[in-house]
C-alpha positions as CSV (number, residue, x, y, z in Angstrom):
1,X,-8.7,-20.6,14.0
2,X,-11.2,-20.9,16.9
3,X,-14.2,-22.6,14.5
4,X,-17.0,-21.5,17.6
5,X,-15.6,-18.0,17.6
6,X,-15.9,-17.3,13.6
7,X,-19.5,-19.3,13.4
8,X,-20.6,-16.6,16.5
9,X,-19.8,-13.5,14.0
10,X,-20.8,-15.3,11.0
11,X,-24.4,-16.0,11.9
12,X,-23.9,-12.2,13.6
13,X,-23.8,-10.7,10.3
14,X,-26.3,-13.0,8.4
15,X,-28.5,-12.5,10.9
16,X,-27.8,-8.5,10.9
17,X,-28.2,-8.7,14.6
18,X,-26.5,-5.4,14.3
19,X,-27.8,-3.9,11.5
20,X,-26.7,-3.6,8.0
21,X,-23.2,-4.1,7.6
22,X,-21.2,-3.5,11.2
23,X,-23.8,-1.9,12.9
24,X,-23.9,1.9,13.8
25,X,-20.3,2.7,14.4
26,X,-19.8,1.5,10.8
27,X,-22.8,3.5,9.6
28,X,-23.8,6.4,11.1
29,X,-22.3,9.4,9.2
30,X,-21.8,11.5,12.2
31,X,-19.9,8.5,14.1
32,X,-17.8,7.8,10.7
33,X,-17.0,11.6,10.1
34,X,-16.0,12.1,12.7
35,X,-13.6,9.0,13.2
36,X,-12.3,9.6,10.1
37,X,-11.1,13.0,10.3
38,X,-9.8,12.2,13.8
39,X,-7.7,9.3,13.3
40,X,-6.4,11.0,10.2
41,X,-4.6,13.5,11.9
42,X,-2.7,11.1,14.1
43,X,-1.8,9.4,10.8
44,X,-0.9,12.6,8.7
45,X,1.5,13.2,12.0
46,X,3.7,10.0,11.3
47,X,7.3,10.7,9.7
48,X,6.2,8.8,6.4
49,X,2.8,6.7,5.4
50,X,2.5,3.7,7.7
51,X,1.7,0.1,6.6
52,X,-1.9,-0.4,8.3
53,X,-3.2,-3.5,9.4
54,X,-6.9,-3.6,10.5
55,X,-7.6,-6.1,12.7
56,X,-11.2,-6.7,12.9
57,X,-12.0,-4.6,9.4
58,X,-15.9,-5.9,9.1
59,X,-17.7,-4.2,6.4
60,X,-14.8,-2.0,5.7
61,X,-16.8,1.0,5.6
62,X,-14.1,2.9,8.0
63,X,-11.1,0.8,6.6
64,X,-11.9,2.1,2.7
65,X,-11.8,6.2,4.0
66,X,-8.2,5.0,5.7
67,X,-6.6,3.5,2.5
68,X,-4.9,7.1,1.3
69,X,-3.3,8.0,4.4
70,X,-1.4,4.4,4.4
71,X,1.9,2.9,2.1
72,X,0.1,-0.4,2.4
73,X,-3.1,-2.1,3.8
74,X,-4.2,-5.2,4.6
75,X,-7.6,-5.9,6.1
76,X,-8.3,-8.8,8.1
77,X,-11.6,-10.3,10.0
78,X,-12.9,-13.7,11.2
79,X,-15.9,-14.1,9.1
80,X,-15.2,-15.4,5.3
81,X,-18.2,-14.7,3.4
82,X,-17.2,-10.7,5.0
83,X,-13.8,-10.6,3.8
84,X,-15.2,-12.0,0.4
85,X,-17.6,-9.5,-0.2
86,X,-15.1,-7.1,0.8
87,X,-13.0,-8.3,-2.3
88,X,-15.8,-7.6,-4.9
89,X,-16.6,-4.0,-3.2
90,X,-13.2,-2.8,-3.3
91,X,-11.6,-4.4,-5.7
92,X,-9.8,-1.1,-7.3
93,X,-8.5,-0.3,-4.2
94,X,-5.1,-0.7,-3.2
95,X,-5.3,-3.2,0.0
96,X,-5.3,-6.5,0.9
97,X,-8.1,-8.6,2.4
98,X,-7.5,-11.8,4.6
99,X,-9.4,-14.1,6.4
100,X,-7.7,-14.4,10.3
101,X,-8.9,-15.0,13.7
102,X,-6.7,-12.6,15.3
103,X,-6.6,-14.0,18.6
104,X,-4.5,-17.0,17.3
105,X,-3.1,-16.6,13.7
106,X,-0.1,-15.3,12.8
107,X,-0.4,-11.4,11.8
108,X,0.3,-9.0,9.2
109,X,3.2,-6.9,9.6
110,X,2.8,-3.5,9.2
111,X,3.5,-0.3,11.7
112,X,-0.1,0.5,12.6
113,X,-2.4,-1.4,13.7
114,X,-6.4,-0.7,14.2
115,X,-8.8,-2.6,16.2
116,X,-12.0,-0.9,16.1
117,X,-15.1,-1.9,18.1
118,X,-13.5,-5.0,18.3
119,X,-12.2,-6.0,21.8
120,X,-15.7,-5.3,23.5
121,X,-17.1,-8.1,21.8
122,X,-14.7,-10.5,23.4
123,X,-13.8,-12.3,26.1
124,X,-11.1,-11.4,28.8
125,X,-8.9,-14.6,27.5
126,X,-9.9,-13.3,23.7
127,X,-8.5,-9.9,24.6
128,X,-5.8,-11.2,26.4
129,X,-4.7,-13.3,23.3
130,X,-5.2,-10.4,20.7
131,X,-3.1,-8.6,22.6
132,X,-0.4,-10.6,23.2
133,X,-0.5,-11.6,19.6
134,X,0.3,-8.1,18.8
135,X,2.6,-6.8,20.9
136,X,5.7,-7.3,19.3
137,X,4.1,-7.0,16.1
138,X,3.4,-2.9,15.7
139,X,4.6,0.5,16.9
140,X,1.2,1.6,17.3
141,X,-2.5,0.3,17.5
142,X,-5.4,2.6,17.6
143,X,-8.0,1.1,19.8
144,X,-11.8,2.5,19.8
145,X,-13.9,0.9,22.7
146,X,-17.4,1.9,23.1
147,X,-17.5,2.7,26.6
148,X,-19.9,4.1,29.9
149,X,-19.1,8.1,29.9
150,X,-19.6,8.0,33.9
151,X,-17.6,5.7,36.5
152,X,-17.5,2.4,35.4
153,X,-15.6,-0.8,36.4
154,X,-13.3,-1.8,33.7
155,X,-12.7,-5.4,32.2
156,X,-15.8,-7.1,33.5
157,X,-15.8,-10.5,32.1
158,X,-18.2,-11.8,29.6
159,X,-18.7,-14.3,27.1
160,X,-18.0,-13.8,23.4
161,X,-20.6,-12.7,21.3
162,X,-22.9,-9.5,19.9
163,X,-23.2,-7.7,23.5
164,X,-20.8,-5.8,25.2
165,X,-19.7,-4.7,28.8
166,X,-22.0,-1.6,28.7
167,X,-24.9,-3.5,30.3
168,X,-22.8,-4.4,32.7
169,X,-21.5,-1.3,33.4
170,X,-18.4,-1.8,32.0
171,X,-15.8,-1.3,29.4
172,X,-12.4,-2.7,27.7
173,X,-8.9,-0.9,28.9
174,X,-6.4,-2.5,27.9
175,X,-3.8,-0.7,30.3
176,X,-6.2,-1.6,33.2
177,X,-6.3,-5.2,34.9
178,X,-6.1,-8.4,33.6
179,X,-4.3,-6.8,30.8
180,X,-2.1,-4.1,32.1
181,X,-1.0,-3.8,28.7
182,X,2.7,-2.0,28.7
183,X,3.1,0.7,26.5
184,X,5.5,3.5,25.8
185,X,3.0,6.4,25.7
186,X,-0.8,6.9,25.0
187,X,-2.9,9.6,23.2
188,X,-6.8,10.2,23.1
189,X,-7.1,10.9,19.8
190,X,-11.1,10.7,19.2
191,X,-14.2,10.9,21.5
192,X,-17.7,10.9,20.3
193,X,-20.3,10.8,23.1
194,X,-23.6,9.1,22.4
195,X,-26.2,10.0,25.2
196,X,-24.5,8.1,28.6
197,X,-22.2,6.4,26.9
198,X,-18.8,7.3,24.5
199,X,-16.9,5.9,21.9
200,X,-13.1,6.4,22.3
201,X,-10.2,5.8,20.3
202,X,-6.7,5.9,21.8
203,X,-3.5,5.8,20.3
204,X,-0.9,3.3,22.1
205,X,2.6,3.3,21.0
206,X,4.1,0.2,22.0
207,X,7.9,0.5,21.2
């Protein structure tokens, strides 16, 4: 585990440099609605109920309006005392909650895999190791990025950390350089604008 990398989100969240809990994409009930009954679909589509990993799951907010649409779910993030708290607020439910730095551990299996609001927090090298950690790992991940809604240059670099690219004009695509992520086929399955910017979620299948 990258010890710089988990104390960076750690003293984000005690700090609540974001807000309560994950910030506004984890809060805001338009923002959550609207997620929820997007990304549903997709996963109402599937021939049975996938196993769902959620890499990145913060304040599980989003993760705990998933768990019924899933066989099996395990919820992972970087920062203990999150994961722990996680524990007490859900214990009834039917998932499972581990501690990982995603960029380096060895994952969950599972068919699905969610990064939410994840990647745009990270570094190119970050990215690039989440990714490759992944790839042979899941049919699908759903990836939501939040995003300029105009032109923008993609994959600007930047350091890890509670900002992301949209200062700089920028935003995470995986399929874009340095990543060029391969992928079997791609879906837009959610897009919620907020004022110049959006929040997308795309569905990649991988194999």
């Amino acid at each position: 585990m990258d010890n710089e990398l988990k104390n960076t989100f750690t003293q984000i969240y005690k700090t609540k440099i974001w807000g309560e809990g994950s910030g506004q994409g984890s809060t805001d009930e338009i923002i959550v609605n609207t997620y929820i009954n997007d990304i549903s679909v997709f996963l109402k589509s599937l021939n049975k109920k996938p196993k769902i990993v959620d890499l990145g799951c913060g304040d599980f907010n989003i993760g705990s309006k998933i768990i019924e649409y899933s066989s099996e779910y395990v919820a992972c993030d970087i920062v203990e005392f999150i994961i722990e708290e996680n524990k007490k607020n859900n214990f009834d439910a039917n998932v499972e909650f581990q501690v990982l730095d995603i960029s380096k551990d060895d994952l969950p299996l599972g068919d699905v895999a969610i990064i939410r609001q994840v990647l745009q927090h990270l570094s190119n090298k970050k990215i690039n190791n989440i990714l490759k950690n992944i790839y042979d790992t899941y049919q699908y991940i759903i990836i939501t990025e939040h995003i300029p809604k105009d032109k923008f240059i993609p994959n600007i670099d930047m350091s890890s950390g509670n900002k992301t690219r949209i200062e700089l004009n920028s935003g995470v695509v995986v399929t874009e350089s340095p990543f060029s992520l391969k992928i079997k086929d791609q879906k837009l399955i959610s897009s919620i604008t907020l004022g110049d910017t959006v929040l997308k979620t795309l569905v990649y299948q991988l194999h």
